[in-house]
N, C-alpha and C positions, 0 to 999 in steps of 0.2 A: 529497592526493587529486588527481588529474587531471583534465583538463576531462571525460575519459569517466566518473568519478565511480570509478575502480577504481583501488585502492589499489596503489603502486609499491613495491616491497620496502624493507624499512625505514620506509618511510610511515607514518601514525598515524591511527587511526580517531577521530575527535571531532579533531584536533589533538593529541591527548595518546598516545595509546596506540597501540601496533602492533602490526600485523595476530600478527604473531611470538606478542606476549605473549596474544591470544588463544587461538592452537594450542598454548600453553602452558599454558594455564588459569588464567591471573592472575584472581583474583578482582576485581579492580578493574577492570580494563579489559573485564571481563563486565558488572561494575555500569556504566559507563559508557553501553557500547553498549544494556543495559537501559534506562536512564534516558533515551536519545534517542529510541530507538526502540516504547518498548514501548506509548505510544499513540498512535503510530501503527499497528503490527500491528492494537494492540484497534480503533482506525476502519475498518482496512482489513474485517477479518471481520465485524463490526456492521452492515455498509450491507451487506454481502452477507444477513447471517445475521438482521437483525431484531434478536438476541437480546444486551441487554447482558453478561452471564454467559456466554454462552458467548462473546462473541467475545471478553471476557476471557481464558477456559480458554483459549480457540486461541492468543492473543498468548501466555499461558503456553507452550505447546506448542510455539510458534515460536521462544523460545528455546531449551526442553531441546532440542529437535531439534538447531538451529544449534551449541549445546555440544557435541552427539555427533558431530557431521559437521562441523569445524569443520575438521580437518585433510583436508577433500575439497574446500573453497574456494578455486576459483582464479582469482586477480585480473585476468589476461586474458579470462578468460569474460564474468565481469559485476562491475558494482560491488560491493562489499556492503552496498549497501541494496538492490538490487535481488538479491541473492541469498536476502537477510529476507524480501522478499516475495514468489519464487516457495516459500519454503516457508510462507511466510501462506496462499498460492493454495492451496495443497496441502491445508494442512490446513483451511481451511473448506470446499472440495469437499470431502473427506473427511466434515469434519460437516455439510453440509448431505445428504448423499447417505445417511450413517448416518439422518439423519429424516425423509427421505424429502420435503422441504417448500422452500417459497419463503417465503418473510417476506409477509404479507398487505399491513402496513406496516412500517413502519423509523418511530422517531422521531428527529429532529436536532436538539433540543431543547438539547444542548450545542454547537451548531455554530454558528458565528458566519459568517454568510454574506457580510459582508466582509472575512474573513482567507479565504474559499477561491479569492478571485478571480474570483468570477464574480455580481460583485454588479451589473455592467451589465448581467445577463441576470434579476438573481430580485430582486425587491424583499423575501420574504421566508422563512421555511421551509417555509413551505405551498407556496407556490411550487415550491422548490425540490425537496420532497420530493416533491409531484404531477408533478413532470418525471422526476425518478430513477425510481420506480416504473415509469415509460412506459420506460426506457431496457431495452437486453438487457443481460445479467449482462457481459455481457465490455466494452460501454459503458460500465455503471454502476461496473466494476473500473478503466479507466482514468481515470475524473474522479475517482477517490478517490485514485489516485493520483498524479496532475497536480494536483488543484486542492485534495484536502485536506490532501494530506502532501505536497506541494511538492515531489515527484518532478519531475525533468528529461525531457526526452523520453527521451533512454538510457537511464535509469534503470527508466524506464516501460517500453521496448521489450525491456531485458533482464529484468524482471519478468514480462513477456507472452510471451517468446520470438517477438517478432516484430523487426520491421527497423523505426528509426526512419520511411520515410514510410507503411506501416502505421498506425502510430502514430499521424502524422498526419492520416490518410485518418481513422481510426477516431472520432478527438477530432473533428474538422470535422463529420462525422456524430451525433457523440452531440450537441454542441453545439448544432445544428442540430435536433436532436429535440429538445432540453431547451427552445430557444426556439420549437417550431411549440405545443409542452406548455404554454407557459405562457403565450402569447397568445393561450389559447382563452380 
């Protein structure tokens, strides 16, 4: 992979596998990309959606999809983690729109608030959680992707379709809400 996180022809997804044997359908190098990625899709939908099940179903969904459009993936556009989760975006807009609703709360009750990086700002998930809630949805999309699933800023911005200092304007802002949220 390159530093822009997008895979050079012949290149290998995990180290192991190439983009190639994807567009071919190697079962293996499907389970692979599964196994890296598929919880993070399921956090990425969850903190949006509230719902553990369904943001399962979506990580599901984010793959069949990815399987079927796999041969429309192009490595100079964006990474492919960041191509995973503009179609993660897609499809919980999808389901959230299909139910018409916002998450009252989210619980993060499997999140460990010193692997997201942002444990100089939350002492705990209450914390944490009463700051997300205050965040806007396209906020609360970017710290899940920077701070839970260890997106890169590129990665983030070609998931967002925005331009890295976007990116950064946008995180400085949430950041910045998350801590006026939690020093009340």
């Amino acid at each position: 992979m390159t530093d822009s996180g997008a895979f050079p022809v012949g290149a290998s997804v995990m180290g192991e596998e190439p983009v190639e044997r994807l567009v071919a359908l190697d079962p293996t190098a499907w389970d692979d990309v599964f196994a890296r990625y598929f919880d993070k899709m399921r956090n990425f939908a969850y903190v949006r959606t509230g719902d553990f099940h369904a943001a399962e179903d979506i990580a599901s969904e984010v793959f069949s999809s990815a399987l079927q459009s796999i041969g429309g993936y192009r490595r100079m556009e964006a990474p492919f983690s960041a191509w995973l989760y503009r179609i993660a975006r897609n499809r919980t807009v999808d389901y959230i729109r299909r139910n018409q609703r916002r998450p009252q709360t989210v619980s993060i009750e499997g999140i460990d608030v010193a692997a997201t990086g942002l444990e100089g700002l939350v002492d705990d998930r209450s914390d944490l959680m009463r700051g997300l809630q205050k965040l806007t949805a396209e906020q609360q999309e970017l710290i899940v992707l920077r701070f839970f699933n260890d997106c890169s800023l590129i990665e983030a911005a070609a998931a967002m379709k925005k331009n890295v200092g976007a990116i950064k304007a946008l995180q400085a802002r949430a950041i910045g809400s998350l801590r006026r949220e939690i020093s009340r």
